[in-house]
NUPA-695781 format. One line per 2 residues: their letters; for each residue x, y, z of N, C-alpha, C. Coordinates in steps of 0.2 Angstrom, whole numbers, m for minus. Each point is the difference from the previous one (the first is absolute). Example, Ala and Ser with C-alpha at 12.3 -4.5 7.8 and 13.67 -1.06 7.14 Angstrom:
BEGIN
AS	66:m28:39:m4:6:0:4:6:0 ~ m2:5:m4:4:6:1:m4:5:3
# end
This chain:
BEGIN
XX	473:411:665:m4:m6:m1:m1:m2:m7 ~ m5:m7:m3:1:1:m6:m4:5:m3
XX	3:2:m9:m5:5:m1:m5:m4:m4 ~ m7:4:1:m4:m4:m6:m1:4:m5
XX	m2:m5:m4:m4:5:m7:m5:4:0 ~ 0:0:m4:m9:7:m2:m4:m5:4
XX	m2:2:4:m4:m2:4:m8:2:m2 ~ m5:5:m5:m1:1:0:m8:m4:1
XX	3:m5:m5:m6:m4:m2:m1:m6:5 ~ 3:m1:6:4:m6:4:m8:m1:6
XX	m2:m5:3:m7:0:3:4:m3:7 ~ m5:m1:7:4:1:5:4:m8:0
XX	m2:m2:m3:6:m9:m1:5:2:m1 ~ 1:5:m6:9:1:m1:1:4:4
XX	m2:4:4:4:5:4:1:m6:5 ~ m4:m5:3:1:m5:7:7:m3:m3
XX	m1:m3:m8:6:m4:0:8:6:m1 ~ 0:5:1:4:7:m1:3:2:6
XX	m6:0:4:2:0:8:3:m5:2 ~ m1:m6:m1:3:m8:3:8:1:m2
XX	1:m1:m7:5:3:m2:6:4:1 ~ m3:6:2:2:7:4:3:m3:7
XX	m6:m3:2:4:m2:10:6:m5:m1 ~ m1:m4:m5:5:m4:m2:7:3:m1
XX	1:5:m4:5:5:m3:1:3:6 ~ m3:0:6:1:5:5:3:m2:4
XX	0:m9:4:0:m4:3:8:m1:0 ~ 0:m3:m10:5:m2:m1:7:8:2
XX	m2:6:m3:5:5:1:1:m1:6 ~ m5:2:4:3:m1:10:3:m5:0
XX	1:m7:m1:3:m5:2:7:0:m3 ~ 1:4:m5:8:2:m3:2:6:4
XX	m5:5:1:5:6:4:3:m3:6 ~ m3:m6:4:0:m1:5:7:m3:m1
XX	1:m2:m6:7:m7:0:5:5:m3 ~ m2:4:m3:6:5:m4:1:7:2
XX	m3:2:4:m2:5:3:8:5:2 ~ 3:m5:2:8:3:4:5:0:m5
XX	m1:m4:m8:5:1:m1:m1:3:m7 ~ 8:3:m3:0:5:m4:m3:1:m8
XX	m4:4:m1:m2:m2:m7:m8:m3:m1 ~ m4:1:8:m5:m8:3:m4:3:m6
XX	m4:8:0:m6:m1:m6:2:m3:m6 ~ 3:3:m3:3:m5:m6:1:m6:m1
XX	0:m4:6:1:m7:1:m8:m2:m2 ~ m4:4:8:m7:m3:m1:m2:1:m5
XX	3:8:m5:m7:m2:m5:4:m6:m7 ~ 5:m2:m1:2:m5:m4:m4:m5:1
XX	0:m4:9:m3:m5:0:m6:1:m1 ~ m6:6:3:m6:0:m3:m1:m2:m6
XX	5:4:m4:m2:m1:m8:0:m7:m3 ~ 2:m2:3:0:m8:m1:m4:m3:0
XX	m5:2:6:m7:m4:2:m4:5:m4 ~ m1:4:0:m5:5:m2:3:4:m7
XX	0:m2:m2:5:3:m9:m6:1:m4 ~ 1:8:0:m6:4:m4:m6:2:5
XX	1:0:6:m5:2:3:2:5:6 ~ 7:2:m1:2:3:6:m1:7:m3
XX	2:6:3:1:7:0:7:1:m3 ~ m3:8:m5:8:m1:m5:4:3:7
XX	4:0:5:3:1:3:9:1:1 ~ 0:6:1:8:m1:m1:1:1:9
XX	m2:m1:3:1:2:6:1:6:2 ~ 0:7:m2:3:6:3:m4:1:3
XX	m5:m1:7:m3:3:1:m2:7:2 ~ 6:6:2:m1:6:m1:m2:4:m6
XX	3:m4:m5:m1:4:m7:m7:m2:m4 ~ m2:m6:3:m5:m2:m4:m8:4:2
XX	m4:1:m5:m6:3:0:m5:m4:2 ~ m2:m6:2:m4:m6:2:2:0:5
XX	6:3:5:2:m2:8:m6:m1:4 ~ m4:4:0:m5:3:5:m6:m6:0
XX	0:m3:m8:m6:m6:0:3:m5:0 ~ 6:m2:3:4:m7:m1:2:m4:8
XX	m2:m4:2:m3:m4:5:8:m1:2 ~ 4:m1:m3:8:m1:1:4:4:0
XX	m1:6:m2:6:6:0:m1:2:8 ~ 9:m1:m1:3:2:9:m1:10:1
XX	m1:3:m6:3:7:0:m6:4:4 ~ 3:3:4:m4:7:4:1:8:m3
XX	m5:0:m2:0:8:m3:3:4:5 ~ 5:7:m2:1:5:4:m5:2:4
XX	0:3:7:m3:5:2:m4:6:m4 ~ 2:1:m4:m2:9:m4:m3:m5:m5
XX	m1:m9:m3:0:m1:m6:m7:m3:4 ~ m3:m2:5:m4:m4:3:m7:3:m1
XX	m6:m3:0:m5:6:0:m1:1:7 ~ m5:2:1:m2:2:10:m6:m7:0
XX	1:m2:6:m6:m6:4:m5:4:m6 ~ m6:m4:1:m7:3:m3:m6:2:5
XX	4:m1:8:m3:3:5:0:7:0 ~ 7:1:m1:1:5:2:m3:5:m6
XX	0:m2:m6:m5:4:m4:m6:1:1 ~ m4:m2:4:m5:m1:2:0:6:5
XX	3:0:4:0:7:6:0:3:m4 ~ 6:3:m4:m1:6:m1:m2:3:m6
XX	m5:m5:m3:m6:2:m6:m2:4:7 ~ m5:m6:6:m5:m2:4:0:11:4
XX	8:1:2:1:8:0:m5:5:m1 ~ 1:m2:m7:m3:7:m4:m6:0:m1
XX	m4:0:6:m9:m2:1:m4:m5:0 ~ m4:0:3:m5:m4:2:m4:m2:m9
XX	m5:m5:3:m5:m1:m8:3:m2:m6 ~ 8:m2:1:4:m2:m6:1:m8:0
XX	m3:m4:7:3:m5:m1:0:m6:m4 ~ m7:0:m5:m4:m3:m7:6:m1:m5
XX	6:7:0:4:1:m7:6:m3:4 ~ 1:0:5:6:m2:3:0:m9:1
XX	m5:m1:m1:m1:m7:m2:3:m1:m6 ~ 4:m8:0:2:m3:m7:m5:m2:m3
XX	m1:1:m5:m7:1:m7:1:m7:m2 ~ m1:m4:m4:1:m5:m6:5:2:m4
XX	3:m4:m3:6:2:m2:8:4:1 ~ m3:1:8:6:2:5:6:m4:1
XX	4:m1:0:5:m8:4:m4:0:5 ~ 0:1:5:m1:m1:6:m8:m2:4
XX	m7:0:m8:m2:0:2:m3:m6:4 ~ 1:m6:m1:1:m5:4:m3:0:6
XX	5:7:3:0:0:7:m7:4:3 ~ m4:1:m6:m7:1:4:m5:m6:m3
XX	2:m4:1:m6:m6:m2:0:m2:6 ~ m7:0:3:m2:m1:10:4:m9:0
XX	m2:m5:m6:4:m6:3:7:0:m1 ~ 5:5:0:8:2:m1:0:2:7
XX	m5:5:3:2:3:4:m1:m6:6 ~ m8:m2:0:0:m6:5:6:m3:2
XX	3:m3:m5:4:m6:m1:9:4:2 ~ 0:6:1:7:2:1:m2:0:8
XX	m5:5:0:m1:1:9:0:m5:3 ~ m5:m7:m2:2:m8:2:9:m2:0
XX	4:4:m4:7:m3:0:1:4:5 ~ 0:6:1:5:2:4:m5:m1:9
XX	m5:m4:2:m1:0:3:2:m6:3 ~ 2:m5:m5:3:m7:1:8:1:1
XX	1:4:m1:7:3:2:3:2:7 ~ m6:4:2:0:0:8:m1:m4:3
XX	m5:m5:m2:m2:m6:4:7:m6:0 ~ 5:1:m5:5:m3:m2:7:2:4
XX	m1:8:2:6:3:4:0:0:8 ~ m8:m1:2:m2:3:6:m3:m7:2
XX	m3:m3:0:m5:m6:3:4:m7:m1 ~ 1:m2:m7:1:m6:m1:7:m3:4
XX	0:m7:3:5:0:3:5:m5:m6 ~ 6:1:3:7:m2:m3:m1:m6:m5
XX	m3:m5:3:m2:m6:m4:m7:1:m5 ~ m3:4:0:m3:0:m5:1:5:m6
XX	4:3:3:3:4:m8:2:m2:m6 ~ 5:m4:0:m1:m4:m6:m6:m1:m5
XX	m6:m3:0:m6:m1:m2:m1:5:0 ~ m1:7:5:m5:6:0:7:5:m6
XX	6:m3:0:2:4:m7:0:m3:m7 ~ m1:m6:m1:m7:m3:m6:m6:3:0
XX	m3:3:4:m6:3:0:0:6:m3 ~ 5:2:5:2:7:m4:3:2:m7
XX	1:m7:m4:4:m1:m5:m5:m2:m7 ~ m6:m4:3:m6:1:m3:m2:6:0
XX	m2:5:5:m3:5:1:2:6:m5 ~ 8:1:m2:3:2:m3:m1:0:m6
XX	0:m7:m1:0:m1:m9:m7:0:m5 ~ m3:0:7:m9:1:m1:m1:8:m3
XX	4:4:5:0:7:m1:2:2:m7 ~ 6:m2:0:5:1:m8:m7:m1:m6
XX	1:m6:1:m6:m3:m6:m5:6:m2 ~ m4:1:5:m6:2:1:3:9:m4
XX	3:3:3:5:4:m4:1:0:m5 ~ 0:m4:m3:4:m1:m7:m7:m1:m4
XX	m5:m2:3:m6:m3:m3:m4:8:m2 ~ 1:2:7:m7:7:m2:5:5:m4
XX	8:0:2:3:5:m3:m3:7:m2 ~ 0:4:m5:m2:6:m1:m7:2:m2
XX	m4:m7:3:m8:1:0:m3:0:m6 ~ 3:0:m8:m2:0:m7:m3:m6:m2
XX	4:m6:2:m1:m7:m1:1:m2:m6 ~ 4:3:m6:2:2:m6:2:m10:m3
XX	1:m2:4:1:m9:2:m2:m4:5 ~ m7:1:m3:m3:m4:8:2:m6:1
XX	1:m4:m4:2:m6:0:7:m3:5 ~ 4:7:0:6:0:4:m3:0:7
XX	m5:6:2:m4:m1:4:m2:m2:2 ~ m3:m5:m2:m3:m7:2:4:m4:3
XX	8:m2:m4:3:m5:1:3:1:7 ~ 1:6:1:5:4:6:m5:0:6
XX	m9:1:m1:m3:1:5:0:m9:2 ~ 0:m4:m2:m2:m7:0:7:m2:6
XX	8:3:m2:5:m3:3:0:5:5 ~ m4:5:1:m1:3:8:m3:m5:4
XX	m5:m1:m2:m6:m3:2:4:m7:4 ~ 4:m6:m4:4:m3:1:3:0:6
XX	5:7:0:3:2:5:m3:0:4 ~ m6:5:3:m4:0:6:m3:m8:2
XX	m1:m3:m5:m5:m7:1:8:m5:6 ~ 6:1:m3:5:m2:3:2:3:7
XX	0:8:1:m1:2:9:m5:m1:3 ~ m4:1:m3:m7:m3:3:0:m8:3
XX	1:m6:m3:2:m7:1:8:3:5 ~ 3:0:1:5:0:4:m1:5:6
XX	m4:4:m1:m4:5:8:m4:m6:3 ~ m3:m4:m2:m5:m6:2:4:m5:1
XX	7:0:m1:5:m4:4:2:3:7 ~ 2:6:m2:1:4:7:m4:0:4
XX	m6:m1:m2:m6:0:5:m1:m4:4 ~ 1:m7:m3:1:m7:5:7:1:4
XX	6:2:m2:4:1:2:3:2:7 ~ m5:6:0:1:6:5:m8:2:1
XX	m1:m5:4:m10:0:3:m1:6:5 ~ 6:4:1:2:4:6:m1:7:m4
XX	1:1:m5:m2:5:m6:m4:1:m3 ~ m5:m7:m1:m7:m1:m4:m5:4:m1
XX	m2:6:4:m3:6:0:3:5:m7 ~ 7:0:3:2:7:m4:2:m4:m7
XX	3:m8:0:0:m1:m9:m5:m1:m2 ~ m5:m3:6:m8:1:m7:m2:6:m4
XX	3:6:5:m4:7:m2:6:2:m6 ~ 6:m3:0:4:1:m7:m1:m3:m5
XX	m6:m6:3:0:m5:m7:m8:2:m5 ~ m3:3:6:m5:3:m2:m1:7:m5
XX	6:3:1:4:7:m3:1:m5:m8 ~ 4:m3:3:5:m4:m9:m9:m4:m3
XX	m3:0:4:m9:m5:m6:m3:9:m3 ~ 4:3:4:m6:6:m4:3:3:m5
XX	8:m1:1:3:3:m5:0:m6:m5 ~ m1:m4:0:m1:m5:m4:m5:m1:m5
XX	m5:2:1:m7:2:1:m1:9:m5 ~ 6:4:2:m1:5:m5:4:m1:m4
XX	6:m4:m3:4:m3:m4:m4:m4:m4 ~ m3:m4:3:m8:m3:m5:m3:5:m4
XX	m1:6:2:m6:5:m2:5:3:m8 ~ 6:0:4:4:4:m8:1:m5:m4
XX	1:m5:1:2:m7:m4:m7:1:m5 ~ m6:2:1:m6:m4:m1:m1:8:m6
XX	2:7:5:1:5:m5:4:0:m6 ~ 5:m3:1:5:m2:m5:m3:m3:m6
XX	m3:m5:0:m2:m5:m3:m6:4:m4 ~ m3:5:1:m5:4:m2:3:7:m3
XX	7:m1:0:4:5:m4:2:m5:m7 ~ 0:m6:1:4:m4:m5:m6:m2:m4
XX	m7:2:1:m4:m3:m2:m4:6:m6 ~ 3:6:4:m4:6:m6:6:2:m6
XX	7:m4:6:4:1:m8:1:m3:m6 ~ m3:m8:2:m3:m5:m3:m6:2:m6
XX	m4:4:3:m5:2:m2:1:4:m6 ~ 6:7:3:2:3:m7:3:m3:m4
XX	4:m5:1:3:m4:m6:m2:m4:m4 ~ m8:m1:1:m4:m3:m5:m2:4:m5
XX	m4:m2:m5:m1:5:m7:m6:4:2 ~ m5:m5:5:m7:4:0:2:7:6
XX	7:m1:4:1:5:7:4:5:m5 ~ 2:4:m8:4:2:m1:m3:5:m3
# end
């Protein structure tokens, strides 16, 4: 996607207008693999026409994605690490810390500054257990004609997830501002499944029990998405703080 500058000094406007941009550059590559995709030479293709639209804001790319050290953070590399190159699930690390005794499970915890801590913030957690609850109700209940719309639901629910993810990241907030902007297009997302489960609901009066009790799931996870959005904004504000003469 494109790359930005020093982002350091950037407030959450330019990360919004950075993100608009980004889905644009991302829109646009899908819609060239999809045309180029079969014939020979197609990345090199798609990245010349990028560069055309987007000139000086793409990634220095030569395309090798097995040799390149950025593979693992690049939304578009096709390359699957080796087996013996892969790390192990982060589950499975878990068990077998979890092994070697009781009363450890405080450190077995992702800390702040962990990649993965994220995944302990209770509105990341809400909001994933709400997705894959939606998933069952998408596999096993919904009938044929309503899938369509309940895989937009799913598709909000998803990018809500992501965002939200990328917002809390490794718990430091080192760029709240990023946080902010990321919390704001989760928030978004859910506000757009949300409106389309209240379509379902008219839709399918015969299920109105179970998608109210899902719509209710997606307000509360909306509801603790608010709460980080609001902590966020309370990171950006003490860093504000230090960066005035009388906070130094």
């Amino acid at each position: 996607m494109p790359q930005p500058p020093d982002t350091s000094h950037w407030d959450e406007y330019d990360w919004e207008q950075y993100l608009r941009e980004s889905d644009r550059y991302a829109a646009q590559f899908f819609d060239l693999l999809k045309r180029f995709s079969d014939l020979p030479g197609a990345r090199q293709l798609i990245a010349t026409k990028l560069g055309k639209e987007f000139k000086g804001k793409m990634l220095n790319c030569n395309f090798d994605c097995e040799n390149c050290e950025s593979r693992q953070l690049c939304e578009f590399s096709n390359f699957i690490a080796p087996e013996d190159e892969a790390e192990p699930p982060y589950e499975e690390e878990w068990e077998e810390e979890g092994a070697e005794g009781e009363g450890e499970e405080e450190r077995q915890l992702p800390q702040p500054g962990d990649q993965l801590f994220y995944e302990t913030d209770p509105g990341f957690v809400m909001l994933r257990q709400t997705a894959i609850g939606w998933c069952n109700i998408y596999a096993a209940i919904l009938p044929p004609d309503a899938r369509p719309l309940g895989l937009k639901i799913l598709f909000h629910i998803g990018r809500a997830l992501a965002n939200l993810a990328y917002s809390i990241s490794d718990g430091t907030y080192q760029q709240p501002a990023a946080s902010i902007a990321l919390a704001k297009r989760s928030l978004s997302q859910l506000n757009l499944a949300i409106g389309r489960l209240a379509q379902l609901i008219q839709e399918k009066p015969r299920l109105a029990k179970l998608l109210g009790a899902m719509k209710g799931h997606l307000l509360q996870c909306q509801e603790a998405i608010g709460n980080h959005l609001r902590r966020s904004r309370g990171y950006l504000q003490q860093q504000q703080g230090r960066s005035t003469p009388d906070g130094e």
